[in-house]
C-alpha positions as CSV (number, residue, x, y, z in Angstrom):
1,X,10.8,-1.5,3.3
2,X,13.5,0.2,1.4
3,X,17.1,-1.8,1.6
4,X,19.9,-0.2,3.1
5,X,23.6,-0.5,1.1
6,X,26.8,0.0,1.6
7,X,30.2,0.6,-0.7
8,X,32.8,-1.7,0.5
9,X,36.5,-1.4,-1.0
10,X,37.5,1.2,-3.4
11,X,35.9,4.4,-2.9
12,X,36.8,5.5,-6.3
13,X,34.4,2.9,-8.0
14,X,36.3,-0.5,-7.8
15,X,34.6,-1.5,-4.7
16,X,31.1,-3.5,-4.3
17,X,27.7,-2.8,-2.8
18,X,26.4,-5.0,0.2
19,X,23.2,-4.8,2.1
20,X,23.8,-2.8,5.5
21,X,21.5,-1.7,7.9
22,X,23.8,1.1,8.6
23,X,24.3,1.7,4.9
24,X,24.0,5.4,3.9
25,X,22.8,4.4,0.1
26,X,20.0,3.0,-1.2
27,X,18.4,2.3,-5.0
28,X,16.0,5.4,-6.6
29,X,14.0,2.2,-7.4
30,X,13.4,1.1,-3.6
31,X,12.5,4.9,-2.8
32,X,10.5,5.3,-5.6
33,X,8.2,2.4,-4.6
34,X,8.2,3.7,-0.9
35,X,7.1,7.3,-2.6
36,X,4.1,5.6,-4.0
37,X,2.8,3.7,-0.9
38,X,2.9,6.8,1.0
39,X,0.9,8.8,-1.9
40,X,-1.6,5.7,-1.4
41,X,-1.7,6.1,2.1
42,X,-2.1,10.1,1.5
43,X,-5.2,9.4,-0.4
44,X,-7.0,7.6,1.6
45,X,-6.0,9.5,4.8
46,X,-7.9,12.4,3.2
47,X,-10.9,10.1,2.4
48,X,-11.5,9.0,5.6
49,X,-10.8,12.6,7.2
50,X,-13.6,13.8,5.0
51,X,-15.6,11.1,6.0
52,X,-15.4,12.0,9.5
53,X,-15.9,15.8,8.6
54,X,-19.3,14.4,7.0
55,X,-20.1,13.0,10.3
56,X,-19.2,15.7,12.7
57,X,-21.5,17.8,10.5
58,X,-24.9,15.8,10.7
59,X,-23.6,15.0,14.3
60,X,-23.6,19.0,15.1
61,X,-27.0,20.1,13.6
62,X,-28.8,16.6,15.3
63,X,-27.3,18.5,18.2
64,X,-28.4,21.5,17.4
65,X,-31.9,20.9,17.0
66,X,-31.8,18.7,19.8
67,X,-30.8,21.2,21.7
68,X,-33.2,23.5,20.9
69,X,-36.2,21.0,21.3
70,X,-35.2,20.4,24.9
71,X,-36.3,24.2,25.5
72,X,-39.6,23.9,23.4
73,X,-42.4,22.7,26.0
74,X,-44.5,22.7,23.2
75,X,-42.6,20.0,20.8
76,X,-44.9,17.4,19.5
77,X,-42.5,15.1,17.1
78,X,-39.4,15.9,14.5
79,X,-40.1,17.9,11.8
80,X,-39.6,15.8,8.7
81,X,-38.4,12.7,10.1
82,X,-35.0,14.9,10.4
83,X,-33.3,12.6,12.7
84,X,-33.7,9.5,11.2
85,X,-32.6,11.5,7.6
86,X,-29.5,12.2,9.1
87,X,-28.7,8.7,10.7
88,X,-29.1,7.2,7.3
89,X,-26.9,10.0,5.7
90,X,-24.2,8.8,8.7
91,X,-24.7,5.2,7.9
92,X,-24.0,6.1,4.3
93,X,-21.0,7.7,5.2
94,X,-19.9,4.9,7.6
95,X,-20.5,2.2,5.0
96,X,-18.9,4.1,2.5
97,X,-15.5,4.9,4.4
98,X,-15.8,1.4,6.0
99,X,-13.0,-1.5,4.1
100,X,-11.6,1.2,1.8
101,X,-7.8,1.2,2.5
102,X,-6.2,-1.5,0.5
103,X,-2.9,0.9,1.1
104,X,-3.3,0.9,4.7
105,X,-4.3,-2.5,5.1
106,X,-1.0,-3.7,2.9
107,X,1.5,-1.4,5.2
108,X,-0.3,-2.4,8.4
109,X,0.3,-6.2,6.6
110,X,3.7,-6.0,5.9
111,X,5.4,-4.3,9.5
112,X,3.1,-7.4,11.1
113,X,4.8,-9.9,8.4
114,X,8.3,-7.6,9.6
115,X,7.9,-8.4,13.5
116,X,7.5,-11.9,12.7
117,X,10.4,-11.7,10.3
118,X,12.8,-10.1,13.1
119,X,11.6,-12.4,15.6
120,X,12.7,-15.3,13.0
121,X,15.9,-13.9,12.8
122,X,16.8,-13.8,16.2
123,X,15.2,-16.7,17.1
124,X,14.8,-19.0,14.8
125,X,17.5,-21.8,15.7
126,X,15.0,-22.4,19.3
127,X,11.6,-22.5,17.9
128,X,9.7,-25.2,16.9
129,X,7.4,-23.5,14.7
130,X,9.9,-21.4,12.4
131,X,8.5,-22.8,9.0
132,X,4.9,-22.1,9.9
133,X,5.6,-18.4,11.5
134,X,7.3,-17.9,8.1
135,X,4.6,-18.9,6.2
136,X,2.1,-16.8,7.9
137,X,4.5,-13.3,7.6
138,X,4.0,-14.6,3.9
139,X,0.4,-15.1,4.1
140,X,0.3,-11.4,5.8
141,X,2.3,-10.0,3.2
142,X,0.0,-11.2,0.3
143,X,-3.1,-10.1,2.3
144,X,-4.2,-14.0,2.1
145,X,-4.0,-14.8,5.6
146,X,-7.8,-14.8,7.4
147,X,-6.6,-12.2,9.9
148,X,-4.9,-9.8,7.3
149,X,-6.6,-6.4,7.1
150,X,-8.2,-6.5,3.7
151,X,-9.8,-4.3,1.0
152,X,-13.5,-4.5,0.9
């Protein structure tokens, strides 16, 4: 999450930065960061689309020739074990896609870790259980926590 900042005081350099979440600056460092998790997200975005791509391909010729078998009174079996061919190829694809989004998996982590970090901050002073929800948006954070999405 990229901090929010704002210049209190001088506006002519003598003043001092403070978080804000109304702040209209923030560090090239905290964007730059930000810039790279969504490149990582980009990537595999485009790996799973193509994955599914794969799929609706062997899923449109199974139909295909399914199709066309339905009107041939004289079909007797597949022709060259085609349709169990192009399951495996779709479990190939499916296994291959399948746990490959550390990226995803870390983002999806850390707004889960967030929630319970606003919900600490609000209402921390009534619960009984502060210490150990913060310790589990810390587990979710580090991708340690059984439940985290992790890579495979």
């Amino acid at each position: 999450m990229v901090k929010r900042y704002e210049v209190v005081g001088d506006k002519y350099g003598d003043g001092t930065v403070k978080e804000s979440d109304t702040g209209q600056v923030v560090f090239y460092e905290d964007c730059a960061a930000l810039q790279q998790k969504l490149d990582a997200l980009a990537v595999e975005n485009a790996a799973q689309s193509s994955s599914l791509k794969a799929l609706a391909t062997l899923n449109n010729r199974l139909w295909q020739w399914t199709s066309r078998m339905s009107y041939n009174a004289s079909y007797v079996g597949e022709p060259e074990g085609l349709v169990k061919g192009h399951i495996r190829e779709m479990e190939k694809i499916l296994d291959g896609a399948a746990n490959k989004t550390p990226a995803t998996d870390a983002y999806l982590n850390s707004v889960r870790a967030e929630g319970i970090q606003q919900l600490l901050n609000k209402y921390a002073p009534y619960m009984i259980a502060s210490s150990e929800a913060s310790a589990f948006a810390a587990q979710l954070r580090s991708g340690t926590h059984e439940t985290s999405d992790k890579a495979g």
